[in-house]
mmCIF file as Biopython writes it, N, C-alpha, C and O atoms, coordinates in Angstrom:
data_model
#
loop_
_atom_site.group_PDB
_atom_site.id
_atom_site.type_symbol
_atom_site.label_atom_id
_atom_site.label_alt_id
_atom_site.label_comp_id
_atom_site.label_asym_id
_atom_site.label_entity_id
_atom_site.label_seq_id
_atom_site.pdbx_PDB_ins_code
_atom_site.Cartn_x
_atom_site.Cartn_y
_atom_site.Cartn_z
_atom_site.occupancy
_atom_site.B_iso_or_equiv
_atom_site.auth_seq_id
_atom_site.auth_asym_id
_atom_site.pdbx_PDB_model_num
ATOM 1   N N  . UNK A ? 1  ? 2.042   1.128   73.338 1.0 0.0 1  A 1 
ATOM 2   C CA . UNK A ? 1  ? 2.342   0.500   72.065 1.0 0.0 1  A 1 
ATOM 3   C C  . UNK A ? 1  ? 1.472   -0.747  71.917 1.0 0.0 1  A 1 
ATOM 4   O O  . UNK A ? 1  ? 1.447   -1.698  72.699 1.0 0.0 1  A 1 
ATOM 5   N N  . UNK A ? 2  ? 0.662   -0.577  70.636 1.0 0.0 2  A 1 
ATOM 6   C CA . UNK A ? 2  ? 0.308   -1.973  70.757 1.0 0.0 2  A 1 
ATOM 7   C C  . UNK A ? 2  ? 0.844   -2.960  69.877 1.0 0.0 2  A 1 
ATOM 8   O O  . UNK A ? 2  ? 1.645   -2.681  68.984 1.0 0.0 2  A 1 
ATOM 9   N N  . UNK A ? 3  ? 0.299   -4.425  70.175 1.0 0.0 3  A 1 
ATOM 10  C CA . UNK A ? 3  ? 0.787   -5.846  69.830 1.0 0.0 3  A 1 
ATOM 11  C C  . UNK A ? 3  ? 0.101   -5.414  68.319 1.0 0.0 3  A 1 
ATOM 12  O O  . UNK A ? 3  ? -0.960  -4.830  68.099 1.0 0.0 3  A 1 
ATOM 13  N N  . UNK A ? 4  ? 1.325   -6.032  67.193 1.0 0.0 4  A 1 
ATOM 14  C CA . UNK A ? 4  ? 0.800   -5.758  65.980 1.0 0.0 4  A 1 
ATOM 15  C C  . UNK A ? 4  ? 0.814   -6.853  65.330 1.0 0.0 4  A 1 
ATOM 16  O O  . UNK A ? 4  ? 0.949   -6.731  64.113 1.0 0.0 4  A 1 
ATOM 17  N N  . UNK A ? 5  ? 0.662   -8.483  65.981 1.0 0.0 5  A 1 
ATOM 18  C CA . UNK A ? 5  ? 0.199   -9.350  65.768 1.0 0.0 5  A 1 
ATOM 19  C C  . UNK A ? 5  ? -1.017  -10.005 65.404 1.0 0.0 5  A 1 
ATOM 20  O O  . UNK A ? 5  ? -1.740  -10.113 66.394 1.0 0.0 5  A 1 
ATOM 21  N N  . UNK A ? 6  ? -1.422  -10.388 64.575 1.0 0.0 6  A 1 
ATOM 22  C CA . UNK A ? 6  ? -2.999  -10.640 64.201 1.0 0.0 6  A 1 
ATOM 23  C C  . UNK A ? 6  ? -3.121  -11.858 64.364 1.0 0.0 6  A 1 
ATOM 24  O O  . UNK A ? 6  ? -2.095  -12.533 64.286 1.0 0.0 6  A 1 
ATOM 25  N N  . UNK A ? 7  ? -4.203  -12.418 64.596 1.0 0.0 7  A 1 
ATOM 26  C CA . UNK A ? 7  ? -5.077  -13.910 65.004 1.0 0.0 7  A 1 
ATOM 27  C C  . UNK A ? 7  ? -6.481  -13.594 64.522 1.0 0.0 7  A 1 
ATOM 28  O O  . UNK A ? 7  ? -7.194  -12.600 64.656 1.0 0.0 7  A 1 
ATOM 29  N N  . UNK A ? 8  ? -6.717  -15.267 63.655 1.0 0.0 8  A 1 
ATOM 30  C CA . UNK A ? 8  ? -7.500  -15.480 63.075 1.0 0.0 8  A 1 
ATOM 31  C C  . UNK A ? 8  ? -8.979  -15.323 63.978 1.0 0.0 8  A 1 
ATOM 32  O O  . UNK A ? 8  ? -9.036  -15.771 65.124 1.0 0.0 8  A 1 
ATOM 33  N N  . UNK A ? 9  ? -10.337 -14.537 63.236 1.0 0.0 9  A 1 
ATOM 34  C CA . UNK A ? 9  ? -11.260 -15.055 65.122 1.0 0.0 9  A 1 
ATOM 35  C C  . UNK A ? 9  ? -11.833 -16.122 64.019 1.0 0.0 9  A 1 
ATOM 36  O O  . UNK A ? 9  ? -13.019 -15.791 64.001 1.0 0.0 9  A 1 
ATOM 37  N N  . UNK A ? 10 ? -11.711 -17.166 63.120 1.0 0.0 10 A 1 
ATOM 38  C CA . UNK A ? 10 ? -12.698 -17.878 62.168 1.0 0.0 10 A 1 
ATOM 39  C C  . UNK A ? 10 ? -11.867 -19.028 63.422 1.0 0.0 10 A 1 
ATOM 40  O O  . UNK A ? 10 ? -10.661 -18.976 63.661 1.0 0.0 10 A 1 
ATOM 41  N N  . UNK A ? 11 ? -12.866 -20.033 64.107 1.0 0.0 11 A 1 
ATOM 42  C CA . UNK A ? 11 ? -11.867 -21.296 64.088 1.0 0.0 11 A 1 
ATOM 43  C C  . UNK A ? 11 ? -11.723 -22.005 62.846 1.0 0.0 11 A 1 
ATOM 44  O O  . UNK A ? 11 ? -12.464 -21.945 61.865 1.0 0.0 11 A 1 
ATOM 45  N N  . UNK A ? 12 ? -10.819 -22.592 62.988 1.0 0.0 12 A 1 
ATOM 46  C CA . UNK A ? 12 ? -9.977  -23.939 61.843 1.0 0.0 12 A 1 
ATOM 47  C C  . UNK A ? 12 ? -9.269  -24.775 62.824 1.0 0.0 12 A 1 
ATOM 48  O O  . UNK A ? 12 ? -8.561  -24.418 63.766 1.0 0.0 12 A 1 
ATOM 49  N N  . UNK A ? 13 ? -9.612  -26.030 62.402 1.0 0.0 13 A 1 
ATOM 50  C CA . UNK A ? 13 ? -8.391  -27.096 62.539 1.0 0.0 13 A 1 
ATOM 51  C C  . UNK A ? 13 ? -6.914  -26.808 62.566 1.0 0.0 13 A 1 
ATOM 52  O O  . UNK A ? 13 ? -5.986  -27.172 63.288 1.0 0.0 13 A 1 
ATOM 53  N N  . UNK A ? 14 ? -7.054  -25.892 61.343 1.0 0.0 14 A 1 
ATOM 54  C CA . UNK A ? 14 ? -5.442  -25.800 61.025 1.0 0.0 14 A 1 
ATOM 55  C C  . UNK A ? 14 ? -4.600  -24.765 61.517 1.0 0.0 14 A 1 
ATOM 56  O O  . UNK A ? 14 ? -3.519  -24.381 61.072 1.0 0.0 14 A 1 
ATOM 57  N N  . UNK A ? 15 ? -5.419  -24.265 62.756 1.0 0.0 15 A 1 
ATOM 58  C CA . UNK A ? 15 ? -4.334  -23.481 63.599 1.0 0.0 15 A 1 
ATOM 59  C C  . UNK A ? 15 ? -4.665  -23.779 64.847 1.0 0.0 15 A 1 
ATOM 60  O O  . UNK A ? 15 ? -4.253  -22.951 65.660 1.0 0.0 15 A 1 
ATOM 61  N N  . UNK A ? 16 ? -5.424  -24.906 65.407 1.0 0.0 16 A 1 
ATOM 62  C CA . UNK A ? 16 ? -5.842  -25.004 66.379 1.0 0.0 16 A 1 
ATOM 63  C C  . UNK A ? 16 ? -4.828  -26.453 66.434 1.0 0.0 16 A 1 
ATOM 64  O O  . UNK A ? 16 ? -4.533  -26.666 67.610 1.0 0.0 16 A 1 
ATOM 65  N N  . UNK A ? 17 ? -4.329  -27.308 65.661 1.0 0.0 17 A 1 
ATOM 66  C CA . UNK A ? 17 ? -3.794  -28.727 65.565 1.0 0.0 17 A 1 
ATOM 67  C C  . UNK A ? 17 ? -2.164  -28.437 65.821 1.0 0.0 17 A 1 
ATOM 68  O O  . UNK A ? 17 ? -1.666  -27.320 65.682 1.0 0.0 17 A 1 
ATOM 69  N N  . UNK A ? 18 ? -1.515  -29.477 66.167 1.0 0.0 18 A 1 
ATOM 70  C CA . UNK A ? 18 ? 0.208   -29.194 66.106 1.0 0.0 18 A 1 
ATOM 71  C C  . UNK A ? 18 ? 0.682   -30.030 65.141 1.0 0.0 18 A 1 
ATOM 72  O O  . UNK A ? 18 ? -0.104  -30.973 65.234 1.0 0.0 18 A 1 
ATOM 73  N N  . UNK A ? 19 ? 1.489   -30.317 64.236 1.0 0.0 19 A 1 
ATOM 74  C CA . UNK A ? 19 ? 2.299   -30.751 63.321 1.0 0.0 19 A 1 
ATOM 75  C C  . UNK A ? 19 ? 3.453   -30.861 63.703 1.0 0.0 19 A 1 
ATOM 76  O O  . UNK A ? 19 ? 4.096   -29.882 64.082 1.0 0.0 19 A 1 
ATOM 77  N N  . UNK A ? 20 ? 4.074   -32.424 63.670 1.0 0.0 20 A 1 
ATOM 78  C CA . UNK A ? 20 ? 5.373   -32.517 63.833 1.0 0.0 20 A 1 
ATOM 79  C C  . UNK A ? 20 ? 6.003   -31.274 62.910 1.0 0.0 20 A 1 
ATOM 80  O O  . UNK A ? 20 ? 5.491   -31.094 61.805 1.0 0.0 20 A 1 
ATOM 81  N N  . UNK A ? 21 ? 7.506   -30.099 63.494 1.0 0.0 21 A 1 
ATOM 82  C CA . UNK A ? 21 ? 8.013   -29.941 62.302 1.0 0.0 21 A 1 
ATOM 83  C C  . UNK A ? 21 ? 9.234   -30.443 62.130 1.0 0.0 21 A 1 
ATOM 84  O O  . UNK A ? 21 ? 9.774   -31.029 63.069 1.0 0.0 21 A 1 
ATOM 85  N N  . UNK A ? 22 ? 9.732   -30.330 61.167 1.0 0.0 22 A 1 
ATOM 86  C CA . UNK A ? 22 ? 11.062  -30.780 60.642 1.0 0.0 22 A 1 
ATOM 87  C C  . UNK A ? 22 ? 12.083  -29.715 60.192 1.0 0.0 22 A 1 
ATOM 88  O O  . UNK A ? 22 ? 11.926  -28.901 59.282 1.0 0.0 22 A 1 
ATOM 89  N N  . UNK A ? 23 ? 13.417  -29.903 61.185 1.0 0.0 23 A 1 
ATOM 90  C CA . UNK A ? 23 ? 14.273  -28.749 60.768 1.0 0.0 23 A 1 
ATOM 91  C C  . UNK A ? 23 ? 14.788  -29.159 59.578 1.0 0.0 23 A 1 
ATOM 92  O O  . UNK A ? 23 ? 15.091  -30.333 59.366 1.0 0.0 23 A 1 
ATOM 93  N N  . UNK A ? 24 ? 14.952  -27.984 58.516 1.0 0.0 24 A 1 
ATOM 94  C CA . UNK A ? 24 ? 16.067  -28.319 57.196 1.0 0.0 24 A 1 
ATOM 95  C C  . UNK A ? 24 ? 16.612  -27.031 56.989 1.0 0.0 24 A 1 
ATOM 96  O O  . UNK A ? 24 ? 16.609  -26.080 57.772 1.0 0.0 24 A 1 
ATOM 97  N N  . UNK A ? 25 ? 17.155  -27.118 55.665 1.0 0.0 25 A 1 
ATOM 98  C CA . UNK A ? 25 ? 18.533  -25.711 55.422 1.0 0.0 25 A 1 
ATOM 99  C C  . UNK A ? 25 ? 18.234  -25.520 54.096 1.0 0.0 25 A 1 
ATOM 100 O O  . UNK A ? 25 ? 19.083  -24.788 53.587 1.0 0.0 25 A 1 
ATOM 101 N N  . UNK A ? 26 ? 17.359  -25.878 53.298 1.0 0.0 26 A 1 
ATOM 102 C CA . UNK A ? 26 ? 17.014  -25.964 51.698 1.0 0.0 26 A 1 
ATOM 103 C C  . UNK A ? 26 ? 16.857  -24.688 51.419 1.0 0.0 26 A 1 
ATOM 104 O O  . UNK A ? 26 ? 15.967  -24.048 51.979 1.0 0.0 26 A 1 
ATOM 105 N N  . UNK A ? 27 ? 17.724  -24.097 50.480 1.0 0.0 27 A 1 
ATOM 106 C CA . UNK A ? 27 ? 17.372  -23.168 49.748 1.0 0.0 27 A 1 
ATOM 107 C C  . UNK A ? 27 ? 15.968  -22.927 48.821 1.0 0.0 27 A 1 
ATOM 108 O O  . UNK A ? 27 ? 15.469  -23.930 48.312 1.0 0.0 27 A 1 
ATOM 109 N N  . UNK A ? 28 ? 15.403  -21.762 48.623 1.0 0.0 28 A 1 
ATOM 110 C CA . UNK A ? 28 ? 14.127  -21.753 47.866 1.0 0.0 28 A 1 
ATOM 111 C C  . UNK A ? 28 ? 14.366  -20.259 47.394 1.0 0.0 28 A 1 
ATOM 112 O O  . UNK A ? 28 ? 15.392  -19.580 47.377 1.0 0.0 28 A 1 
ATOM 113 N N  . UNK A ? 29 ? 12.753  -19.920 46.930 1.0 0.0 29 A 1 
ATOM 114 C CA . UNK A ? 29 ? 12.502  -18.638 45.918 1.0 0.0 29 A 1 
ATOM 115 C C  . UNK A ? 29 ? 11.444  -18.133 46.927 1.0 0.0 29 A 1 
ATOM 116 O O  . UNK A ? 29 ? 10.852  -18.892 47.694 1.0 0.0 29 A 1 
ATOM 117 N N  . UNK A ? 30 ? 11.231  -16.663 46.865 1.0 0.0 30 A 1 
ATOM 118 C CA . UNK A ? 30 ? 10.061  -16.329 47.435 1.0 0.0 30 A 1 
ATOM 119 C C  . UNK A ? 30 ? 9.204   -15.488 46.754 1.0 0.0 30 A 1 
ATOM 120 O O  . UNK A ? 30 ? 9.773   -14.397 46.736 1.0 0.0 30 A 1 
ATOM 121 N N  . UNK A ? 31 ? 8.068   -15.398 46.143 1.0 0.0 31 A 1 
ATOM 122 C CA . UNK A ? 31 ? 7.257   -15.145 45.123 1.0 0.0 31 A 1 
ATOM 123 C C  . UNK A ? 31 ? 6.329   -14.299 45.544 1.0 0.0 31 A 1 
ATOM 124 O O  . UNK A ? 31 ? 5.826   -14.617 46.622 1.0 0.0 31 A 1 
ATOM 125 N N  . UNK A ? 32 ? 5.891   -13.222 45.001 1.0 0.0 32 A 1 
ATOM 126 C CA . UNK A ? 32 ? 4.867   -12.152 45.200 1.0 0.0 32 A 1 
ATOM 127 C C  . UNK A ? 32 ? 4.083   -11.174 44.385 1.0 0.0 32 A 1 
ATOM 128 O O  . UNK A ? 32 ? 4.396   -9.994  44.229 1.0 0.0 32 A 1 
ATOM 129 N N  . UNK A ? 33 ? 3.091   -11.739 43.907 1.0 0.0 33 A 1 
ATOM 130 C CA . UNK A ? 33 ? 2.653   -11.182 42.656 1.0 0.0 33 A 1 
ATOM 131 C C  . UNK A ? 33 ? 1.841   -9.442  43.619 1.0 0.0 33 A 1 
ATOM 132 O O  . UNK A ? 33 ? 1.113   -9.245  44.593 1.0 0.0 33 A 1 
ATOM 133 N N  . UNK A ? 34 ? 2.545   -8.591  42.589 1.0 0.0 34 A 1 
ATOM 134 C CA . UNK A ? 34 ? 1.788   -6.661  43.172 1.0 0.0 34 A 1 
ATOM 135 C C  . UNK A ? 34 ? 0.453   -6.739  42.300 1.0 0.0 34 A 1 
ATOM 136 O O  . UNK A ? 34 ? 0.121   -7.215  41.215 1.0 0.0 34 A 1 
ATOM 137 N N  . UNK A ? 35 ? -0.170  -5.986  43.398 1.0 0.0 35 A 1 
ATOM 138 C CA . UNK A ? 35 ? -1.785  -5.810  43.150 1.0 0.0 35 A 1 
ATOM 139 C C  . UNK A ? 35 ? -1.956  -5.762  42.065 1.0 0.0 35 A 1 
ATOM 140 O O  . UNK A ? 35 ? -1.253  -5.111  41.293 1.0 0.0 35 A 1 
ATOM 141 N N  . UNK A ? 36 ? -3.243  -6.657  41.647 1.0 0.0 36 A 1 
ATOM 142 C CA . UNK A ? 36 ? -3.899  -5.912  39.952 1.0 0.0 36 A 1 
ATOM 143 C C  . UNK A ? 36 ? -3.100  -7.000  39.178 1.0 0.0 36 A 1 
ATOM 144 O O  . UNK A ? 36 ? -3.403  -7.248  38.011 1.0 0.0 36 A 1 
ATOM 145 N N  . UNK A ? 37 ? -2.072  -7.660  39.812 1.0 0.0 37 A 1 
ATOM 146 C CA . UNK A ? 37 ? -1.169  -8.375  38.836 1.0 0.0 37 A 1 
ATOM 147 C C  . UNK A ? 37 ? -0.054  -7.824  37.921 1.0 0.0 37 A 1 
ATOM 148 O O  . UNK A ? 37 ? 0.376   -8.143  36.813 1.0 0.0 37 A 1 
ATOM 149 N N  . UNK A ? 38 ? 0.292   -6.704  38.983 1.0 0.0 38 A 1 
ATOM 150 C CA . UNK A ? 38 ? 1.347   -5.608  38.487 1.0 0.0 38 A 1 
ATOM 151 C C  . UNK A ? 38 ? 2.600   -5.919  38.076 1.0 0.0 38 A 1 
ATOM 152 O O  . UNK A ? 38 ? 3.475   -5.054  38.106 1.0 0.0 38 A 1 
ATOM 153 N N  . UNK A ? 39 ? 2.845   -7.126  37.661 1.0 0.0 39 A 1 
ATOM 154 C CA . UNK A ? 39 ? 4.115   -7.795  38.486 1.0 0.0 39 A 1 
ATOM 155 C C  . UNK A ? 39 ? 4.611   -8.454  39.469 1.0 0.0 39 A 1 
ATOM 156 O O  . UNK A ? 39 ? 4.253   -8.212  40.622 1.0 0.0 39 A 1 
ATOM 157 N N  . UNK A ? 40 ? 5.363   -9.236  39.227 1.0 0.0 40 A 1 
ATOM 158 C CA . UNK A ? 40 ? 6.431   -10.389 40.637 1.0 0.0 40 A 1 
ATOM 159 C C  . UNK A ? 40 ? 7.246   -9.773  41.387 1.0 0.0 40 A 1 
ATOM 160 O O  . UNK A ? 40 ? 8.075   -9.024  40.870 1.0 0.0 40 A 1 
ATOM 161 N N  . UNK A ? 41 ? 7.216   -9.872  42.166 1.0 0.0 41 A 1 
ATOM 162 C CA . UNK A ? 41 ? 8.603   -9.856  42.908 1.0 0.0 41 A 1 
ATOM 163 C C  . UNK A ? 41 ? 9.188   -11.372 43.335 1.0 0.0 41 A 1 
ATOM 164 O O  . UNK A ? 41 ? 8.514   -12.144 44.017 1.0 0.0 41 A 1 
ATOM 165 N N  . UNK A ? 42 ? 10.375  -11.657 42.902 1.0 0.0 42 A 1 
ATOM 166 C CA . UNK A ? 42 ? 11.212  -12.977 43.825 1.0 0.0 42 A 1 
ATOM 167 C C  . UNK A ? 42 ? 12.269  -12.283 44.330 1.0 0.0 42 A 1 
ATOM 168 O O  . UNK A ? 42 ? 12.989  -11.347 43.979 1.0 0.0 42 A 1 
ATOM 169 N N  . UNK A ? 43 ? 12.092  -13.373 45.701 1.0 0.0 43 A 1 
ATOM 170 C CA . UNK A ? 43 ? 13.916  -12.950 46.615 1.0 0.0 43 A 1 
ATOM 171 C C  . UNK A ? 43 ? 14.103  -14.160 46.642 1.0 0.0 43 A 1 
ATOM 172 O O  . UNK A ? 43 ? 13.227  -14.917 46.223 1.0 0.0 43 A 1 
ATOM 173 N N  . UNK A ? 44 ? 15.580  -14.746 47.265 1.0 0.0 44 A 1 
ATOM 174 C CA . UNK A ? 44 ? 16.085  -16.232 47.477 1.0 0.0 44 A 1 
ATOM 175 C C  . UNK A ? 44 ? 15.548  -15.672 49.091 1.0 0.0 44 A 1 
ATOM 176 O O  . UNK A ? 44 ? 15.241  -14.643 49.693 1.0 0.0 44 A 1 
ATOM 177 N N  . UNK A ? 45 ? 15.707  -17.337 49.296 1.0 0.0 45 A 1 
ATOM 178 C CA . UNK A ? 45 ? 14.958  -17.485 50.850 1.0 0.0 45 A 1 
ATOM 179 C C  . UNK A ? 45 ? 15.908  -18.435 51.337 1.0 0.0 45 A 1 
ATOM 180 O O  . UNK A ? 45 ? 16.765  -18.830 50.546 1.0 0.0 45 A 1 
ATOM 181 N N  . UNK A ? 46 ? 15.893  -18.969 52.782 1.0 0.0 46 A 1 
ATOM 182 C CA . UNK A ? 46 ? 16.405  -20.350 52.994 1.0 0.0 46 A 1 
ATOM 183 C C  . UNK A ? 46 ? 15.119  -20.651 54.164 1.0 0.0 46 A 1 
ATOM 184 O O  . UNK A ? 46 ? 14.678  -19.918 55.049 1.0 0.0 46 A 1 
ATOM 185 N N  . UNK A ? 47 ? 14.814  -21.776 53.830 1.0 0.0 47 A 1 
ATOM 186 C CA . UNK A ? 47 ? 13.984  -22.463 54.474 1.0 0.0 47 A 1 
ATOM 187 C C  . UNK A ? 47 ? 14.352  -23.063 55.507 1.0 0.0 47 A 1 
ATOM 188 O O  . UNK A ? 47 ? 15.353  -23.756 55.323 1.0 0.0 47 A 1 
ATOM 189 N N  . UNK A ? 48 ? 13.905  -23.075 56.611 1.0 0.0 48 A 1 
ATOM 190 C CA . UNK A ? 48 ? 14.211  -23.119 58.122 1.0 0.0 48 A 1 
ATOM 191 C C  . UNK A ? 48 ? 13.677  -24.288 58.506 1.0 0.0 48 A 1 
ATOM 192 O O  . UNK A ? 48 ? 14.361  -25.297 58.677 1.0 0.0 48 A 1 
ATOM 193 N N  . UNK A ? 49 ? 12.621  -24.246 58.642 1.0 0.0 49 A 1 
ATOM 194 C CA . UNK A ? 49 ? 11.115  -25.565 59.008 1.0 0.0 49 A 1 
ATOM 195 C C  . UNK A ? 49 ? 10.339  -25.451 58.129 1.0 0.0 49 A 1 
ATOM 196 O O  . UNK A ? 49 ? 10.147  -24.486 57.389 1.0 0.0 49 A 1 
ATOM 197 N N  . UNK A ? 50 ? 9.555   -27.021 58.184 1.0 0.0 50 A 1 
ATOM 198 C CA . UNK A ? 50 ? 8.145   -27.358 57.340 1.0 0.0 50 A 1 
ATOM 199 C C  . UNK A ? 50 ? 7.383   -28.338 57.953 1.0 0.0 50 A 1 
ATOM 200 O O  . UNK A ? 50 ? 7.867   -29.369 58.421 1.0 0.0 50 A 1 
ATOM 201 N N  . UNK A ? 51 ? 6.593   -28.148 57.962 1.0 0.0 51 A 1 
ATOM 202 C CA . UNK A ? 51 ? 5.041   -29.122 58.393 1.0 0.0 51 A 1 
ATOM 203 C C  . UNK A ? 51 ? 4.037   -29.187 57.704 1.0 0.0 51 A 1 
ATOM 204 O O  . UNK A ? 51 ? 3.767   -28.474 56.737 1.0 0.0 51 A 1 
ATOM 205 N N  . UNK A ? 52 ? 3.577   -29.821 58.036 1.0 0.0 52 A 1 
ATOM 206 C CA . UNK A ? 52 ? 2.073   -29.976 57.335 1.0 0.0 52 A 1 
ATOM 207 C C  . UNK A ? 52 ? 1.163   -29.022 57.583 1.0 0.0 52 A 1 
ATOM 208 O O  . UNK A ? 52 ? 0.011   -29.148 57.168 1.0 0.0 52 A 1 
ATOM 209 N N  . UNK A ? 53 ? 1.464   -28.210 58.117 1.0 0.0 53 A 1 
ATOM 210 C CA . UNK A ? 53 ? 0.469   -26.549 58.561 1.0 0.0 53 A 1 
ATOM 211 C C  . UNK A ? 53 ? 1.826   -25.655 58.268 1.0 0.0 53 A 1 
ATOM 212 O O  . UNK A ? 53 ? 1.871   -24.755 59.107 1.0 0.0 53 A 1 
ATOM 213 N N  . UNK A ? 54 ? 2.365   -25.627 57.832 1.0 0.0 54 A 1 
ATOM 214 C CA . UNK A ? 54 ? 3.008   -24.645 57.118 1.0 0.0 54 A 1 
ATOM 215 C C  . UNK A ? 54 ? 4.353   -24.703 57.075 1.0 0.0 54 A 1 
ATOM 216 O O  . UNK A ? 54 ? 4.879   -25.812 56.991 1.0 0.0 54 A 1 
ATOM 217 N N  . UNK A ? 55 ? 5.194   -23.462 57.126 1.0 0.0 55 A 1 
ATOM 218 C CA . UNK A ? 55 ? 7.141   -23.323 56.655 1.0 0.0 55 A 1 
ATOM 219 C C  . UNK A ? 55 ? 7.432   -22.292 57.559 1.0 0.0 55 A 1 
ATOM 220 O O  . UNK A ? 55 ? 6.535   -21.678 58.136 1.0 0.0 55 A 1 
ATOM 221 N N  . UNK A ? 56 ? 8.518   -22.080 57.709 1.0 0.0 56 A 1 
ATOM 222 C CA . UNK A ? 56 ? 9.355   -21.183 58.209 1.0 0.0 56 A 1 
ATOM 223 C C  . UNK A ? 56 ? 10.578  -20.540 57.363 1.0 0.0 56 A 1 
ATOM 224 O O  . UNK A ? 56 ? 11.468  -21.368 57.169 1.0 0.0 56 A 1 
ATOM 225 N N  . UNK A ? 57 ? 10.814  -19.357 56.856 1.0 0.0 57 A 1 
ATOM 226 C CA . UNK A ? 57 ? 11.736  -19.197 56.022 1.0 0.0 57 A 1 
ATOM 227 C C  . UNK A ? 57 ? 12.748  -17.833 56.814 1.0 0.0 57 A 1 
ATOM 228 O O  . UNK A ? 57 ? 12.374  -17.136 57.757 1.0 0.0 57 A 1 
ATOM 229 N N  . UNK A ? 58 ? 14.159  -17.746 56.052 1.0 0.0 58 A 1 
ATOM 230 C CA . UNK A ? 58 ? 14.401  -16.363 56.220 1.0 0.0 58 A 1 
ATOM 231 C C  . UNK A ? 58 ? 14.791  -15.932 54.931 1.0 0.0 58 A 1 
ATOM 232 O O  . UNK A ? 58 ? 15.371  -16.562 54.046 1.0 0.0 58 A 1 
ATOM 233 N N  . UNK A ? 59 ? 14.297  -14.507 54.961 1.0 0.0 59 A 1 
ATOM 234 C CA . UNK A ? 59 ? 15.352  -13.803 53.834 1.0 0.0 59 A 1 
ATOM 235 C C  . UNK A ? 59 ? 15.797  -12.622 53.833 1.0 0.0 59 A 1 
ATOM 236 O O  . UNK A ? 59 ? 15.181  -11.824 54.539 1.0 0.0 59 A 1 
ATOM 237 N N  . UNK A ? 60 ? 16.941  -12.141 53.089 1.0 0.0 60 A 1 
ATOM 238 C CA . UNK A ? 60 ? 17.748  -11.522 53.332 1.0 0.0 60 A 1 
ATOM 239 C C  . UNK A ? 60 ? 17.293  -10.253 53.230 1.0 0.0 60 A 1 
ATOM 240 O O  . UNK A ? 60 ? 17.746  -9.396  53.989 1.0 0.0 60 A 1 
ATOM 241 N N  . UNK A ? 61 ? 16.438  -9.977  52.386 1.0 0.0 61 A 1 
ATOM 242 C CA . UNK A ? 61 ? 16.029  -8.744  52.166 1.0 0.0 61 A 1 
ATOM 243 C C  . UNK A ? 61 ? 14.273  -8.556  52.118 1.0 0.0 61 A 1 
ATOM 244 O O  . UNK A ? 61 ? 13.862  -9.651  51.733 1.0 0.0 61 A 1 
ATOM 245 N N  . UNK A ? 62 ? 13.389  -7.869  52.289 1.0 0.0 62 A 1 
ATOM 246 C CA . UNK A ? 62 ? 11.838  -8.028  52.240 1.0 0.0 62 A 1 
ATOM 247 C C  . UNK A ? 62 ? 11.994  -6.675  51.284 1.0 0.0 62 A 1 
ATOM 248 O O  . UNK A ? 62 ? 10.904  -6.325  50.831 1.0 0.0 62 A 1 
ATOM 249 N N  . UNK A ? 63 ? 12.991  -5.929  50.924 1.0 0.0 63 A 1 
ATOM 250 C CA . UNK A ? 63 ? 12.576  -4.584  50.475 1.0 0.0 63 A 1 
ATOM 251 C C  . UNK A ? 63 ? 11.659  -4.901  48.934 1.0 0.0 63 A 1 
ATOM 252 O O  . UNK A ? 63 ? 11.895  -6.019  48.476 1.0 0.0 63 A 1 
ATOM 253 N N  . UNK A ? 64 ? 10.818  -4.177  48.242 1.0 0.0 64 A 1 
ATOM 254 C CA . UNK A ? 64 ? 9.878   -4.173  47.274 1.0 0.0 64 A 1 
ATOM 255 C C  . UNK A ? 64 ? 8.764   -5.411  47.154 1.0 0.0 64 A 1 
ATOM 256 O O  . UNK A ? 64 ? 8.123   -5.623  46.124 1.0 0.0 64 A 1 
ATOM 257 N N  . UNK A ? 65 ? 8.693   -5.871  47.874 1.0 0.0 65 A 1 
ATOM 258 C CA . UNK A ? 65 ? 7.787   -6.974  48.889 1.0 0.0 65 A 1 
ATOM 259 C C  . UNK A ? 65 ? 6.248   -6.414  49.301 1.0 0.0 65 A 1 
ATOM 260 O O  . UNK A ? 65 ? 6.160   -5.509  50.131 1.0 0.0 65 A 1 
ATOM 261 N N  . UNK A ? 66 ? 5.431   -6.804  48.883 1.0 0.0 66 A 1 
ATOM 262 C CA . UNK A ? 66 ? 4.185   -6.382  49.845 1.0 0.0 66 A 1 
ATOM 263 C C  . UNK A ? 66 ? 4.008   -6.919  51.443 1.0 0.0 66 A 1 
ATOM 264 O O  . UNK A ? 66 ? 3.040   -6.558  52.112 1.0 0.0 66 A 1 
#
């Protein structure tokens, strides 16, 4: 079986650096425009962590999601 994890091979700063993160519980939206501009998809999310290199979210459902 393989690892179906991907890594960038471009270096950047911005995955090579650490960022304090900060735990929170904030509710949010999660947004996804389908190819061609076919349409949105939103789900509610709750936001987990945030930093300055990025977020952490969960949500309840990924179904019709790219």
């Amino acid at each position: 079986m393989q690892n179906s994890t991907m890594y960038s091979v471009v270096s950047s700063k911005l995955y090579e650096q650490r960022f304090e993160r900060f735990k929170i519980g904030q509710a949010g939206t999660l947004m996804a425009v389908r190819p061609a501009l076919g349409g949105v998809s939103t789900r509610t999310c709750k936001m987990t962590e945030i930093s300055r290199g990025g977020a952490s979210f969960v949500a309840n459902t990924t179904i019709g999601l790219p």
